[in-house]
mmCIF file of the N, C-alpha and C atoms, coordinates in Angstrom:
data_MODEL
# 
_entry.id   MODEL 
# 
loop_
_atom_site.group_PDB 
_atom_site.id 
_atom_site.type_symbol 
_atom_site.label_atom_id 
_atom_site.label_alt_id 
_atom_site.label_comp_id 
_atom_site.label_asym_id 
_atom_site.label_entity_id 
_atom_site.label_seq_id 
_atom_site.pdbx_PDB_ins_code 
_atom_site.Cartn_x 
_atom_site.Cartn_y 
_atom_site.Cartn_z 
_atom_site.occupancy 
_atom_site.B_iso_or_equiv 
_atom_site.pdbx_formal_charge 
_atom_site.auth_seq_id 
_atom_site.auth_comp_id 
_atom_site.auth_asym_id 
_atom_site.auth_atom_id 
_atom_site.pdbx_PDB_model_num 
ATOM 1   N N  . UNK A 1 1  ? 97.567  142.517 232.181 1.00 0.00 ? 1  UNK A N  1 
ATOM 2   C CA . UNK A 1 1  ? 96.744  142.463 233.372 1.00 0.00 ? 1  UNK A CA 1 
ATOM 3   C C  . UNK A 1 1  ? 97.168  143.581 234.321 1.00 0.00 ? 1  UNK A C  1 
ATOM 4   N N  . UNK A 1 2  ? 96.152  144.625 234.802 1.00 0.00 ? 2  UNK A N  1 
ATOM 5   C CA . UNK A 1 2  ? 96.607  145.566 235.466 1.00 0.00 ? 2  UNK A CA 1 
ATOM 6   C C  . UNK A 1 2  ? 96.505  144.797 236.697 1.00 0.00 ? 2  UNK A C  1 
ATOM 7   N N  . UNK A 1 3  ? 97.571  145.516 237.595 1.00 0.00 ? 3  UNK A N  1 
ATOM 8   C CA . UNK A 1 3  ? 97.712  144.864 239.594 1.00 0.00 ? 3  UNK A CA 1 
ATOM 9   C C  . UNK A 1 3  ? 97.656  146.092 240.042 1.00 0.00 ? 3  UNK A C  1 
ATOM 10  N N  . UNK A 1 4  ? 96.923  146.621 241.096 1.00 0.00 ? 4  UNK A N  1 
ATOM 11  C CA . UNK A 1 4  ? 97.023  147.547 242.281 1.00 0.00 ? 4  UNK A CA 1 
ATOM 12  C C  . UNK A 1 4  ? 97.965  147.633 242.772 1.00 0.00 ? 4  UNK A C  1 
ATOM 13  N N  . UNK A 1 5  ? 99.103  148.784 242.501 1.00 0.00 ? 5  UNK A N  1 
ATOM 14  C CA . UNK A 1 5  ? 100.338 148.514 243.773 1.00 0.00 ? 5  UNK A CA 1 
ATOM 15  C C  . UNK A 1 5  ? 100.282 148.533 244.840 1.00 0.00 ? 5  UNK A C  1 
ATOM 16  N N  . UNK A 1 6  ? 100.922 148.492 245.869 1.00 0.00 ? 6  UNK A N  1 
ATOM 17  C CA . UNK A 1 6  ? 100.682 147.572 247.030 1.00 0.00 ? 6  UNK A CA 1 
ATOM 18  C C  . UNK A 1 6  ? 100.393 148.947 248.024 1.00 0.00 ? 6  UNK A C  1 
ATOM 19  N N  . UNK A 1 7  ? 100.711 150.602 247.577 1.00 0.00 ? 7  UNK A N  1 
ATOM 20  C CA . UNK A 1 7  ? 100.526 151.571 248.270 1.00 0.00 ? 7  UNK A CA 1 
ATOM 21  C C  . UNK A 1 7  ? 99.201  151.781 247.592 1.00 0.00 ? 7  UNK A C  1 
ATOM 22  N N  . UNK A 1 8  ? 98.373  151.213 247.203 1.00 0.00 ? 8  UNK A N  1 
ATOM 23  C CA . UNK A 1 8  ? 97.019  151.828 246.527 1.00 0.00 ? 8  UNK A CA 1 
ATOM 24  C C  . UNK A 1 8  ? 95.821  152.250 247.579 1.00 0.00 ? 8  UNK A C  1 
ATOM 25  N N  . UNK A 1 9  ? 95.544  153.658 247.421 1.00 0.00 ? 9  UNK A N  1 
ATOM 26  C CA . UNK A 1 9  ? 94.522  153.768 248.262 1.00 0.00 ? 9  UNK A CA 1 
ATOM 27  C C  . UNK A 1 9  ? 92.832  153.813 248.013 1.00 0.00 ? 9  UNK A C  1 
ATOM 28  N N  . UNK A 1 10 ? 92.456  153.102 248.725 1.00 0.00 ? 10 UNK A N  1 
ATOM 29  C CA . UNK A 1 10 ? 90.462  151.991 248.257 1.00 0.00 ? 10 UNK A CA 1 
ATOM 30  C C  . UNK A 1 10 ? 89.343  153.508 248.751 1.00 0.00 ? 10 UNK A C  1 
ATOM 31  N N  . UNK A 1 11 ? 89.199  154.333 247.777 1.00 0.00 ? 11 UNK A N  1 
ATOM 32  C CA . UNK A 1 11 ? 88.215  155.171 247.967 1.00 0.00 ? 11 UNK A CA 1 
ATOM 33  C C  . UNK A 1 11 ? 86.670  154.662 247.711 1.00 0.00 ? 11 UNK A C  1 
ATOM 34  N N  . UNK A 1 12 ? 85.862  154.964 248.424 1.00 0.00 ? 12 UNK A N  1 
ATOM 35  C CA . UNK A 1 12 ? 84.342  154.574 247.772 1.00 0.00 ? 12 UNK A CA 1 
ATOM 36  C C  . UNK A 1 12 ? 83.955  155.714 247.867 1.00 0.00 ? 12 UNK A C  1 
ATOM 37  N N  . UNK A 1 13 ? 82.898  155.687 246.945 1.00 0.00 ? 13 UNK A N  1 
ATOM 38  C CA . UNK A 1 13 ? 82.597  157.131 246.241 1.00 0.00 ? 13 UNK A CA 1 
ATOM 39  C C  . UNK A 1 13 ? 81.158  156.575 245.519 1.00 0.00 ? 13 UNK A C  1 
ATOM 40  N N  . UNK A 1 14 ? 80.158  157.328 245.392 1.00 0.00 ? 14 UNK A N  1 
ATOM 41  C CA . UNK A 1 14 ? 79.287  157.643 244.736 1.00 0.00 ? 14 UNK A CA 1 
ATOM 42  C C  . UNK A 1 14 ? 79.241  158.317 243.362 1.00 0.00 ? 14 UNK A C  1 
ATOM 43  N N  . UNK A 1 15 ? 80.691  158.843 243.209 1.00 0.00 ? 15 UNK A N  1 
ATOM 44  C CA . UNK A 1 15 ? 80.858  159.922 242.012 1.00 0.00 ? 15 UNK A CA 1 
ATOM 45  C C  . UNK A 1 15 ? 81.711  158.951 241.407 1.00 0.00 ? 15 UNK A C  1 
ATOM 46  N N  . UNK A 1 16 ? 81.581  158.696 240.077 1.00 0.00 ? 16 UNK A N  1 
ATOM 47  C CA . UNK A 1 16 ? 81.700  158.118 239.193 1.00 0.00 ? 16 UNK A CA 1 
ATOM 48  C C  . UNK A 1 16 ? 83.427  159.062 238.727 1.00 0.00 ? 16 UNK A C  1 
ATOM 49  N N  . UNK A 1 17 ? 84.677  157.847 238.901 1.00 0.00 ? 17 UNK A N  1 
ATOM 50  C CA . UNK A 1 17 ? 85.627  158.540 238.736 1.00 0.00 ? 17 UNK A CA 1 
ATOM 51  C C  . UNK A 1 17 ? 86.033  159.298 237.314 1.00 0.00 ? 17 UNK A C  1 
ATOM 52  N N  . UNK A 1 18 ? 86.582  159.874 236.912 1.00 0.00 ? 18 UNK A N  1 
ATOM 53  C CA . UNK A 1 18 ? 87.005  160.087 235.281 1.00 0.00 ? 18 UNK A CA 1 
ATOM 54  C C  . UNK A 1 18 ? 87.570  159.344 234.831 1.00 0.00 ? 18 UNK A C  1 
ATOM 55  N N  . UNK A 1 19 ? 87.553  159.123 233.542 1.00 0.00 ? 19 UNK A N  1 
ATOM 56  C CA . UNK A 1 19 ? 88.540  158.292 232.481 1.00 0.00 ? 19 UNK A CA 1 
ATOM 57  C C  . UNK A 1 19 ? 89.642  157.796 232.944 1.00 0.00 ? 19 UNK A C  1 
ATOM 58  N N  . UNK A 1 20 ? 90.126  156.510 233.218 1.00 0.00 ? 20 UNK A N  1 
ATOM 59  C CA . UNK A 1 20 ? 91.562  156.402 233.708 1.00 0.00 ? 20 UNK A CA 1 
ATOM 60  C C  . UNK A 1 20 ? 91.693  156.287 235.092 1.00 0.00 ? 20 UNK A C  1 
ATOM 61  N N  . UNK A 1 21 ? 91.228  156.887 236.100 1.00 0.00 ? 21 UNK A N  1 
ATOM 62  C CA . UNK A 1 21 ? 91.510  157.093 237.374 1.00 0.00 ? 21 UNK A CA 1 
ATOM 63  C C  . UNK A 1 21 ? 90.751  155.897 238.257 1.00 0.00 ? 21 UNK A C  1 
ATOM 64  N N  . UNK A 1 22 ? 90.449  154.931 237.630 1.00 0.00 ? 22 UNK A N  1 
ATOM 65  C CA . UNK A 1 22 ? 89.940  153.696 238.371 1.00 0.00 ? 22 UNK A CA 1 
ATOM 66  C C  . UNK A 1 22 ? 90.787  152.693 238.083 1.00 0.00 ? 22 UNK A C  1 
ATOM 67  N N  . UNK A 1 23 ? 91.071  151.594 238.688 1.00 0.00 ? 23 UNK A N  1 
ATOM 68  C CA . UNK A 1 23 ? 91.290  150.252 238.362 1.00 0.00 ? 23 UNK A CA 1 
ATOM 69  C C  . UNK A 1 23 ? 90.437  149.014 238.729 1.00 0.00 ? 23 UNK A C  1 
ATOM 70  N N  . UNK A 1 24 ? 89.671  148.054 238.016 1.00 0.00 ? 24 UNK A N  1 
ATOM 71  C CA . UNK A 1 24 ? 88.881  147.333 238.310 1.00 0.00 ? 24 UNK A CA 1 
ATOM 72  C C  . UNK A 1 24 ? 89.550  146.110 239.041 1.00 0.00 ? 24 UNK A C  1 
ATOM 73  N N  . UNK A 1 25 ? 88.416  145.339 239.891 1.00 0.00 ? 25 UNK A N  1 
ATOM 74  C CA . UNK A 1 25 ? 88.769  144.021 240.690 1.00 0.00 ? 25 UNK A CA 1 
ATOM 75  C C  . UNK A 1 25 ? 89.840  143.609 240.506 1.00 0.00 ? 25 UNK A C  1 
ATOM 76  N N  . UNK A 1 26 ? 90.664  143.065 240.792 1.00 0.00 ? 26 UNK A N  1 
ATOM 77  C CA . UNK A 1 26 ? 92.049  142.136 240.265 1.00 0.00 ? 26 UNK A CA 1 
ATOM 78  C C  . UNK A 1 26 ? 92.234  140.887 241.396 1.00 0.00 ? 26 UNK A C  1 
ATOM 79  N N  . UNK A 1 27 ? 91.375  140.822 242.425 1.00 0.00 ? 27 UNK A N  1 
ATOM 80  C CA . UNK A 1 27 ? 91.288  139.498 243.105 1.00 0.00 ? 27 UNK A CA 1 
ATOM 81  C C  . UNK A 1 27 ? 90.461  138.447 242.868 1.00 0.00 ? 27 UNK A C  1 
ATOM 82  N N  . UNK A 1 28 ? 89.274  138.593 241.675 1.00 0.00 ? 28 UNK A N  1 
ATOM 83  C CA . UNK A 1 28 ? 88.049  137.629 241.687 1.00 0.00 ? 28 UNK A CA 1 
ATOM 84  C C  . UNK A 1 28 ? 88.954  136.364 241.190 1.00 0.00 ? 28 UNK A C  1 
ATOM 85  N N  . UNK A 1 29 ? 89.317  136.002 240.545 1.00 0.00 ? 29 UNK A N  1 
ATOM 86  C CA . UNK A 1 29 ? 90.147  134.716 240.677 1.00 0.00 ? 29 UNK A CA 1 
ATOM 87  C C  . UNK A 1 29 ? 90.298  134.040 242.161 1.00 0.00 ? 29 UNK A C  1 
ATOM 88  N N  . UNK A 1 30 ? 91.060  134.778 242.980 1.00 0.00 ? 30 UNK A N  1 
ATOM 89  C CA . UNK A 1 30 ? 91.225  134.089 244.392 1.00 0.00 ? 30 UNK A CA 1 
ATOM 90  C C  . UNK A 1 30 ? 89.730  133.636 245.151 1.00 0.00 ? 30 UNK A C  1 
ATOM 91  N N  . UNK A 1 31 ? 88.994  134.998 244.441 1.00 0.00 ? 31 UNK A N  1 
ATOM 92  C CA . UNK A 1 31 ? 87.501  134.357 245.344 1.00 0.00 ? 31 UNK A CA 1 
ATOM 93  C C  . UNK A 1 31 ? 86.870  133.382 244.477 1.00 0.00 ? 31 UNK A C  1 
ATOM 94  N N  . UNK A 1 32 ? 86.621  133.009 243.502 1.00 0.00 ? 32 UNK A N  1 
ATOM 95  C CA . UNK A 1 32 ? 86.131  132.124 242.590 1.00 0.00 ? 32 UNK A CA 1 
ATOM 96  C C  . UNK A 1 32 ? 86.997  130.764 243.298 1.00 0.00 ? 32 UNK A C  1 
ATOM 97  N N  . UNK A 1 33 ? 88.325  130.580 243.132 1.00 0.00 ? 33 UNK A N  1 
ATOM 98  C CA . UNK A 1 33 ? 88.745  129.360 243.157 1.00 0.00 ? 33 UNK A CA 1 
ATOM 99  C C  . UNK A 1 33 ? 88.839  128.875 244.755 1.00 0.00 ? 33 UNK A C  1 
ATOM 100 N N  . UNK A 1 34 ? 89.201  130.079 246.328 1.00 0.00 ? 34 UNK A N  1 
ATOM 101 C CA . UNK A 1 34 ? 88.694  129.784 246.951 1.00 0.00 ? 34 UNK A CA 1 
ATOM 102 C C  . UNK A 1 34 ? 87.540  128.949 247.332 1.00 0.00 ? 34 UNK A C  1 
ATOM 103 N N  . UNK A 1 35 ? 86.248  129.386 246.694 1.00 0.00 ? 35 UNK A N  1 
ATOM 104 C CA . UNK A 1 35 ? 84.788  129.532 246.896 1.00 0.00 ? 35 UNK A CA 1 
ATOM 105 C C  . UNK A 1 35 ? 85.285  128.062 246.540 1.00 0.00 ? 35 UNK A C  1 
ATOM 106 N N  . UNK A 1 36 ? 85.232  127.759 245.193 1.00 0.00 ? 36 UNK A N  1 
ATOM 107 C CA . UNK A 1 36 ? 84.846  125.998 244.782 1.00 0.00 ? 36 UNK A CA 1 
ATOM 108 C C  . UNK A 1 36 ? 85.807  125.312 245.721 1.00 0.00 ? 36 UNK A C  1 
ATOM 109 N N  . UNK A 1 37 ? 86.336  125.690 246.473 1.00 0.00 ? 37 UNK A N  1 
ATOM 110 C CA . UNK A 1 37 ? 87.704  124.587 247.018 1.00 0.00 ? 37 UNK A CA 1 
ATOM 111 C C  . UNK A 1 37 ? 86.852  124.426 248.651 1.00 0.00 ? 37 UNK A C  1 
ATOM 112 N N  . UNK A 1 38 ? 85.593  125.463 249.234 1.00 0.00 ? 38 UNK A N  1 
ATOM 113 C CA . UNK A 1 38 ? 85.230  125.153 250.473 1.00 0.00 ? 38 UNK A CA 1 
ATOM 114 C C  . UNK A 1 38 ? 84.827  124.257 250.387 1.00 0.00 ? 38 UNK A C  1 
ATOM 115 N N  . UNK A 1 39 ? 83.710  123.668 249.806 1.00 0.00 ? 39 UNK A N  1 
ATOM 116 C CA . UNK A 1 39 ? 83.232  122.100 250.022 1.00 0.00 ? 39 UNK A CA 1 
ATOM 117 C C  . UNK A 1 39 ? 84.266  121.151 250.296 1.00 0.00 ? 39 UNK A C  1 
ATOM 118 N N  . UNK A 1 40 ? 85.494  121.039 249.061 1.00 0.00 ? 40 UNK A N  1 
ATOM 119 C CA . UNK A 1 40 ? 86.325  119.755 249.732 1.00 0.00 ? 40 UNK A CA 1 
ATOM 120 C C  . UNK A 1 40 ? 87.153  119.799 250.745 1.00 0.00 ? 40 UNK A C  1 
ATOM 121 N N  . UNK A 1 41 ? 87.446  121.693 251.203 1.00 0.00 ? 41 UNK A N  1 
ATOM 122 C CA . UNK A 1 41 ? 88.103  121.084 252.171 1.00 0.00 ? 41 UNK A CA 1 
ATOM 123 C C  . UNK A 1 41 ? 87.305  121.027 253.911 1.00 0.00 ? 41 UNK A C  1 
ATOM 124 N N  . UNK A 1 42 ? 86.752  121.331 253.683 1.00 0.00 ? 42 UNK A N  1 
ATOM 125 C CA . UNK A 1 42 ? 85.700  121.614 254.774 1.00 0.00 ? 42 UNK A CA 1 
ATOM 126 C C  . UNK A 1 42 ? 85.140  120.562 255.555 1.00 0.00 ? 42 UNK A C  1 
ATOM 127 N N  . UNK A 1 43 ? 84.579  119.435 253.992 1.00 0.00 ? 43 UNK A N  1 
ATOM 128 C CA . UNK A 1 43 ? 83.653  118.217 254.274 1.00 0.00 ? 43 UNK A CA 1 
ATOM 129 C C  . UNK A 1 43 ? 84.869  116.977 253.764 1.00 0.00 ? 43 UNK A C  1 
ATOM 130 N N  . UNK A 1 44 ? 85.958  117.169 254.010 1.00 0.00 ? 44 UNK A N  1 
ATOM 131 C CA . UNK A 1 44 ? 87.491  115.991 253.955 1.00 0.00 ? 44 UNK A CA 1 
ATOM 132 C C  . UNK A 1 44 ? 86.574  115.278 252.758 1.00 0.00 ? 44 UNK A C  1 
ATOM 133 N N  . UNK A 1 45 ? 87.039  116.317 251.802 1.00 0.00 ? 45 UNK A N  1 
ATOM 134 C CA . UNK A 1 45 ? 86.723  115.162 250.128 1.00 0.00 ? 45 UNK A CA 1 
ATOM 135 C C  . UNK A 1 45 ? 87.951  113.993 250.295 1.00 0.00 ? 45 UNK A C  1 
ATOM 136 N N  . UNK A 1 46 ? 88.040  113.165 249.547 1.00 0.00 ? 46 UNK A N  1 
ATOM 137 C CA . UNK A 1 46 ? 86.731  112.476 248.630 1.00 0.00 ? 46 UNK A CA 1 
ATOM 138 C C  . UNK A 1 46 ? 85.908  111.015 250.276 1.00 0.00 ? 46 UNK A C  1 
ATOM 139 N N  . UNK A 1 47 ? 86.639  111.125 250.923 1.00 0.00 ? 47 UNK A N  1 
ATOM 140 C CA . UNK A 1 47 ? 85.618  109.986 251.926 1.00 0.00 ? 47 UNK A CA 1 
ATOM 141 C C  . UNK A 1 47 ? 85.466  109.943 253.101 1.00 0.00 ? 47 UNK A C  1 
ATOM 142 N N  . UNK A 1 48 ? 84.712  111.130 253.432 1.00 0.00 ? 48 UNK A N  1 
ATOM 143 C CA . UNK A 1 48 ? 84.450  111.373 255.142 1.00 0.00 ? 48 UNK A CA 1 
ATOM 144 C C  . UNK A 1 48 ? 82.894  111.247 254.510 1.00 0.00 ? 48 UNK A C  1 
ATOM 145 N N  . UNK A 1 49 ? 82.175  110.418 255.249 1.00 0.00 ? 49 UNK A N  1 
ATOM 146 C CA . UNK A 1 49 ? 80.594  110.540 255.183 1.00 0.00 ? 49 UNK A CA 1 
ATOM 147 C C  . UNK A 1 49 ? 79.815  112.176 255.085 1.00 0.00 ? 49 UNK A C  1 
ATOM 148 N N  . UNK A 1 50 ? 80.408  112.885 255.682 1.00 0.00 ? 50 UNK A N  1 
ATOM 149 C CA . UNK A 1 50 ? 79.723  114.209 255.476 1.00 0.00 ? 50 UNK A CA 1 
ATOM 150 C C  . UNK A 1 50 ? 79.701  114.929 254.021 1.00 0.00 ? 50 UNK A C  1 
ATOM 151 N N  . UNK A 1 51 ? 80.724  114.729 253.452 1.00 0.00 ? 51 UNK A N  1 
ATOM 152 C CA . UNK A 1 51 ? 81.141  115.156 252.023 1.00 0.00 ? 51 UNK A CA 1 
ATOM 153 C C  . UNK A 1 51 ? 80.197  114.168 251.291 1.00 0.00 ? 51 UNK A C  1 
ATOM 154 N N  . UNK A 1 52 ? 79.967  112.958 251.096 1.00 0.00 ? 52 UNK A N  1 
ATOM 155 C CA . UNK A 1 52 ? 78.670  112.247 250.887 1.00 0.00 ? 52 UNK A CA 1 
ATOM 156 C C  . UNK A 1 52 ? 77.461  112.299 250.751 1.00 0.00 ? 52 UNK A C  1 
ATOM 157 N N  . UNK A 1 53 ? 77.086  113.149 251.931 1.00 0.00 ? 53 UNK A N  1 
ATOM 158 C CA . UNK A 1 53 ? 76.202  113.248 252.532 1.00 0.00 ? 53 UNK A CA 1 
ATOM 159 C C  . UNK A 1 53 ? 75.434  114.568 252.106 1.00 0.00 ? 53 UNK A C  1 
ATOM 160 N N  . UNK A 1 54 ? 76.181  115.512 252.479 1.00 0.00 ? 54 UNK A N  1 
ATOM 161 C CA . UNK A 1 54 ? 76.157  117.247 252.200 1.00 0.00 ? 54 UNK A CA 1 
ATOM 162 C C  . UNK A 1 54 ? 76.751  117.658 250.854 1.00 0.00 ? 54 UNK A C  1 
ATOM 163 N N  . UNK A 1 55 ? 77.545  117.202 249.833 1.00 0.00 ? 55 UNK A N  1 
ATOM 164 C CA . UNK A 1 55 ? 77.553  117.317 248.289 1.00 0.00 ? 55 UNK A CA 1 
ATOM 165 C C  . UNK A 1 55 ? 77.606  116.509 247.706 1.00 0.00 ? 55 UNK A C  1 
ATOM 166 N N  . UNK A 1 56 ? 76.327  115.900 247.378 1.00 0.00 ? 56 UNK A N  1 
ATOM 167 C CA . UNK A 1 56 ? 76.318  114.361 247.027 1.00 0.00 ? 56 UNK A CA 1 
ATOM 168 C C  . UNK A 1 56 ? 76.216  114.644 245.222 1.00 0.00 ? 56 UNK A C  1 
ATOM 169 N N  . UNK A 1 57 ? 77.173  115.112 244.342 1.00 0.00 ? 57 UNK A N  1 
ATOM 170 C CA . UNK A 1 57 ? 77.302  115.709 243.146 1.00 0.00 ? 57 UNK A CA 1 
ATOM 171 C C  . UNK A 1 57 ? 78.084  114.899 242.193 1.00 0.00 ? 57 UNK A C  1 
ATOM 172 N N  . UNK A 1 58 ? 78.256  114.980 241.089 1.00 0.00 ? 58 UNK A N  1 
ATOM 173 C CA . UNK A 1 58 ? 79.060  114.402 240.537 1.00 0.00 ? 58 UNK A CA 1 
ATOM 174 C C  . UNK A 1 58 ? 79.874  115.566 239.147 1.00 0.00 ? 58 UNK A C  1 
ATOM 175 N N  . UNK A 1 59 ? 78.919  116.957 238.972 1.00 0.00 ? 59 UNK A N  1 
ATOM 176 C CA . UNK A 1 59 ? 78.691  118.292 238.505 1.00 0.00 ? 59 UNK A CA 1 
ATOM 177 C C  . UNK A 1 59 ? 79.120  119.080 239.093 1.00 0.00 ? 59 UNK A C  1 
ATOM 178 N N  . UNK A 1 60 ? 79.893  120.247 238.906 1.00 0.00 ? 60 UNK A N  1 
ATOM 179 C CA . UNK A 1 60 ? 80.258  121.108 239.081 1.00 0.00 ? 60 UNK A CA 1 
ATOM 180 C C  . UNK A 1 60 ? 80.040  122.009 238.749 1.00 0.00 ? 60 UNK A C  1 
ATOM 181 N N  . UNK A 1 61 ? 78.245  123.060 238.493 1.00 0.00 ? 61 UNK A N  1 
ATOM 182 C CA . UNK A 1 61 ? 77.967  123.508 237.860 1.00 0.00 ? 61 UNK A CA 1 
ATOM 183 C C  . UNK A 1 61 ? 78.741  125.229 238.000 1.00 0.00 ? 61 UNK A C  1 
ATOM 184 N N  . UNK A 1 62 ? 79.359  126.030 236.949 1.00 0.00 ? 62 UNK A N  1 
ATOM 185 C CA . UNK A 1 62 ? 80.433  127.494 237.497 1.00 0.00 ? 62 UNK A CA 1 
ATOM 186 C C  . UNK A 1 62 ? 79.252  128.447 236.144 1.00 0.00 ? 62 UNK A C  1 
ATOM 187 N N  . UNK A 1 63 ? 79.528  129.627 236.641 1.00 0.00 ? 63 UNK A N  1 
ATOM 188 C CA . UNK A 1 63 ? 78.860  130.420 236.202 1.00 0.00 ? 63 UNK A CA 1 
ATOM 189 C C  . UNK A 1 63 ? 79.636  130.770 234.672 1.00 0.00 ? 63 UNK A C  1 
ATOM 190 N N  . UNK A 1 64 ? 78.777  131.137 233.509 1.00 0.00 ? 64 UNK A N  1 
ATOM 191 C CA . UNK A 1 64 ? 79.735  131.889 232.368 1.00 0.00 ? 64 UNK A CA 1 
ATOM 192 C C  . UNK A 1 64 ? 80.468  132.602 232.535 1.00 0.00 ? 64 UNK A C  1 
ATOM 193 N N  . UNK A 1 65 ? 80.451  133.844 233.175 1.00 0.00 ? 65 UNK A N  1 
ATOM 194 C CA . UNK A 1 65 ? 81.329  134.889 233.458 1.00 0.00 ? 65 UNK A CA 1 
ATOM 195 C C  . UNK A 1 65 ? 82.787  134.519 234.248 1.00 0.00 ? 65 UNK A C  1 
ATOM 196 N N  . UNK A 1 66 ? 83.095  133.300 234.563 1.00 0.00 ? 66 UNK A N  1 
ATOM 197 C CA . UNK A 1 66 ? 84.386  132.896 235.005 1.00 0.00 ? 66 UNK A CA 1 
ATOM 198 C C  . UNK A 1 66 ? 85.382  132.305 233.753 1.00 0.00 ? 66 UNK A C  1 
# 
C-alpha cells in the first residue's frame, strides 16, 4: 500500500503527470467509513426517536467499488 509522506506536495494540474510521478487517493477508507458512521452518530443510534424516525432501515445498502 503506497502512503504520501507527510512532506508531500498536492499539485493540481490539467497535464496529465508521467509514468510514476503520481500517487493515487490513500484516504478513501477514512471517508467511506466516516460517511456510514454519520447516521449513528448524529441521530444517537440505536434509541433516540430521531434515528427511528430519519433511518428507519434495517439494510445497509454500500456501493461495489468499496
Amino acid at each position: 500500500m503506497l502512503i504520501a509522506p507527510k512532506n508531500s506536495t498536492y499539485i493540481i494540474s490539467k497535464i496529465k503527470p508521467k509514468k510514476g510521478k503520481f500517487l493515487r487517493e490513500t484516504d478513501t477508507f477514512d471517508t467511506w467509513y466516516s460517511s456510514g458512521h454519520w447516521p449513528l452518530v448524529t441521530l444517537n443510534y440505536p434509541d433516540s426517536d430521531d434515528f427511528k424516525y430519519f433511518y428507519p432501515t434495517a439494510v445497509l445498502e454500500t456501493g461495489w467499488e468499496i
